[in-house]
C-alpha positions in Angstrom: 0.0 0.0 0.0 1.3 3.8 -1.3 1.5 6.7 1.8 1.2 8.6 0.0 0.7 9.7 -4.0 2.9 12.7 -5.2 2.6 14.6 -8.6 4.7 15.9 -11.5 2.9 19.1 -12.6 3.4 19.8 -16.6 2.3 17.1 -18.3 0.8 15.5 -15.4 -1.9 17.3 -13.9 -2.4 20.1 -16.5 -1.3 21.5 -19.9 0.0 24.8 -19.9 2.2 25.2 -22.9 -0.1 27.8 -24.2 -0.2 30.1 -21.4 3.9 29.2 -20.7 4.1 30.5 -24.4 1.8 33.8 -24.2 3.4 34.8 -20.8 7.6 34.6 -22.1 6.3 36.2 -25.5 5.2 39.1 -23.9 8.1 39.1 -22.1 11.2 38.7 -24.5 9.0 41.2 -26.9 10.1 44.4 -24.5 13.5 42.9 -23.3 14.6 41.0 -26.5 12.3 40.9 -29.0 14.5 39.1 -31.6 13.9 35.9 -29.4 10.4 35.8 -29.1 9.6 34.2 -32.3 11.5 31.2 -30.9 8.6 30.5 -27.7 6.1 28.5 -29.8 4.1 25.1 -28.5 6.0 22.9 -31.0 9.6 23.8 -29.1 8.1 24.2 -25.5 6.3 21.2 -25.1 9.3 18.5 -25.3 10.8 21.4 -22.7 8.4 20.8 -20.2 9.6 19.1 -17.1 13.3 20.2 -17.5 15.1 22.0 -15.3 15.5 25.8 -15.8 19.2 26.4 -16.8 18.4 23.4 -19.3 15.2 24.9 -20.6 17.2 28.6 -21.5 19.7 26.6 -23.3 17.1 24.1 -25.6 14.9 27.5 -26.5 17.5 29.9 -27.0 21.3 27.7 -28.3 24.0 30.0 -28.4 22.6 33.0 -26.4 23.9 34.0 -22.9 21.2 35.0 -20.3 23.9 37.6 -18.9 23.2 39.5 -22.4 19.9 40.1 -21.0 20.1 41.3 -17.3 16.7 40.2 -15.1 15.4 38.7 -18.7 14.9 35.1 -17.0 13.3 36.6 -13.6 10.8 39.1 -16.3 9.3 35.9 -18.3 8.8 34.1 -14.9 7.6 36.4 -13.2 5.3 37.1 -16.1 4.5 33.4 -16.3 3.7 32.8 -13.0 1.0 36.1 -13.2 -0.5 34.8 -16.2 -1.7 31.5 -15.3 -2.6 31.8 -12.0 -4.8 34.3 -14.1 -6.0 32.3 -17.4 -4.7 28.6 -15.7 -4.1 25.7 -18.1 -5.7 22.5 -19.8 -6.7 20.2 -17.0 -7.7 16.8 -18.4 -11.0 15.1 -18.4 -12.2 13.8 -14.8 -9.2 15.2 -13.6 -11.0 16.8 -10.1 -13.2 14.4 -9.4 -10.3 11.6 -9.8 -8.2 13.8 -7.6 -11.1 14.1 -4.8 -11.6 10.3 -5.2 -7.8 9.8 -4.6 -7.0 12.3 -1.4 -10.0 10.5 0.3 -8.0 7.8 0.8 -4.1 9.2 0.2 -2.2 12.2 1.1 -1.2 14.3 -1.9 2.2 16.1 -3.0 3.3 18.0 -5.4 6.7 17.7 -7.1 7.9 19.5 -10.1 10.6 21.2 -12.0 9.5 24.6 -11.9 10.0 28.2 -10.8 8.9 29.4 -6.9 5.4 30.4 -7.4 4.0 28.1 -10.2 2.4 25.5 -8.5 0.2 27.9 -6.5 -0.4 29.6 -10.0 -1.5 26.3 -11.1 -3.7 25.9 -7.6 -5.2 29.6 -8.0 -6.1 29.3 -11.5 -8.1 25.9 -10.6 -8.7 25.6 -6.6 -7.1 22.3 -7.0 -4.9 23.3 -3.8 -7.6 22.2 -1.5 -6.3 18.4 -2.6 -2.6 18.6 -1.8 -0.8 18.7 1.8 2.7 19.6 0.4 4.8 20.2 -3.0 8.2 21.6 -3.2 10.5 23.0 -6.9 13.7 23.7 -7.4 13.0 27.2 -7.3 12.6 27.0 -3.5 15.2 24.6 -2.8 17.7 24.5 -5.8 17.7 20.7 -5.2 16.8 18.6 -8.8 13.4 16.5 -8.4 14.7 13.3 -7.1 16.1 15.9 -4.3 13.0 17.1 -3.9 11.2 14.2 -3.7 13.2 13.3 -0.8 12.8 16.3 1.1 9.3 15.7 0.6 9.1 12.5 2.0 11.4 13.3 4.9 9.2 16.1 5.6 6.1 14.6 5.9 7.1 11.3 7.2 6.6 8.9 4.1 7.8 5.7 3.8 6.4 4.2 0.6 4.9 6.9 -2.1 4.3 6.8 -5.6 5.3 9.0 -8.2 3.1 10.2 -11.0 4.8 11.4 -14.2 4.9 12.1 -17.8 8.7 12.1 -19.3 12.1 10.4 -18.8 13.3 12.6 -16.7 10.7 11.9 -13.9 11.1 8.3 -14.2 14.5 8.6 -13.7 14.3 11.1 -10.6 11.7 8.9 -9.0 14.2 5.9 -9.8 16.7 7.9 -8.0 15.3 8.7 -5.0 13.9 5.1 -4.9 10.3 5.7 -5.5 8.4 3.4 -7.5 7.2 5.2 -10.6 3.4 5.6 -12.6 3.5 6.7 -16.1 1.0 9.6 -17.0 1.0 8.3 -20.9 -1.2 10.9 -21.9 1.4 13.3 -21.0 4.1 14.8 -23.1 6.8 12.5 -22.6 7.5 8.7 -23.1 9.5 6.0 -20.7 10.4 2.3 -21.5 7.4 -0.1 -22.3 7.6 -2.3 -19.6 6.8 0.4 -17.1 3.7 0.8 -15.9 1.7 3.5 -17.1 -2.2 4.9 -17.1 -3.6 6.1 -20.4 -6.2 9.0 -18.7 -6.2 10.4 -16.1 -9.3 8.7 -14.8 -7.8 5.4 -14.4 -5.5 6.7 -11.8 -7.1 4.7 -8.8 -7.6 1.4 -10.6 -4.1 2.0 -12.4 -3.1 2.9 -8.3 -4.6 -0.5 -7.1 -3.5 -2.7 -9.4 0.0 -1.7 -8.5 -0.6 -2.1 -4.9 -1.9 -5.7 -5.5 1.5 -6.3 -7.2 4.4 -7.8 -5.0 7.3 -5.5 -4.3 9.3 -6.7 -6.3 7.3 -6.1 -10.1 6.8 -2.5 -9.3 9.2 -0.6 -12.0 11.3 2.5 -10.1 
């Protein structure tokens, strides 16, 4: 049996390219306008769920963020603002699943992302009511698995499962020693063999199956 049940964000529990898009266009168009053609869906969305520093460098090769003094800070800032304001794409079922799953499990949030965007994400939606913790790197500077441990030293937990959409969150959950649950319908993709839900509505039976499993067939 899972503690406890913590979350990637992008990908995960909502889809916010659009808004991430609007917010760093705005942005770069008074700062540096000669890169805001670059922020489009298409080169965002296989961005999402990477850390910061590796984010700058996939959208902009071969420019130096020191060029542009407090650029970075502007278009987060900016993000941030704009989708606690116009939020993102939540997928279908997603709050009732999400009620149906803190009834019986704590929670948690985990995600590469600036200080400030989750509660965007729980402003924009009232989705915070759901979740006892979450922690980012722009709090703590640790990467996710890092934070996933801090997580689960600072509530107590013992066994939780991670929820995820890419590579990279398969291998942070690996990492810190959590076992792992694809979110297929996501933006990423992870070997076949690991287990995986296709919606996000099959979340509990997806949840339960896993728990029926012995220890030893879970994939982290």
């Amino acid at each position: 049996m899972f503690d406890a049940l913590i979350f990637d964000l992008d990908g995960t529990l909502w889809d916010a390219v659009d808004g991430i898009c609007d917010a760093w266009n705005q942005a770069l168009s008074c700062r540096a306008p000669h890169l805001a053609g670059m922020v489009t869906p298409d080169r965002v969305r296989p961005c999402m769920g990477m850390l910061l520093e590796d984010i700058i460098k996939k959208l902009f090769p071969g420019e130096d963020p020191d060029d542009y003094p407090g650029l970075v800070d502007a278009c987060l800032n900016l993000e941030n603002e704009h989708m606690a304001r116009v939020g993102g794409i939540l997928f279908p079922r997603e709050e009732e699943t999400l009620a149906q799953l803190a009834r019986r499990t704590p929670l948690f949030i985990v995600s590469n992302c600036q200080d400030g965007y989750i509660e965007a994400f729980f402003q924009a939606h009232g989705l915070g009511r759901f979740f006892a913790d979450w922690e980012c790197p722009g709090r703590t500077g640790l990467d996710k698995a890092g934070n996933i441990t801090l997580v689960m030293e600072r509530n107590g937990l013992k066994r939780p499962l991670y929820i995820g959409d890419t590579a990279g969150d398969w291998k942070s959950a690996t990492a810190a020693g959590v076992p792992f649950l694809h979110a297929a319908y996501g933006f990423g993709s992870v070997p076949p063999d690991v287990p995986h839900v296709d919606c996000f509505a099959q979340l509990p039976q997806a949840i339960d199956a896993l728990c029926a499993c012995q220890p030893g067939r879970l994939s982290h």
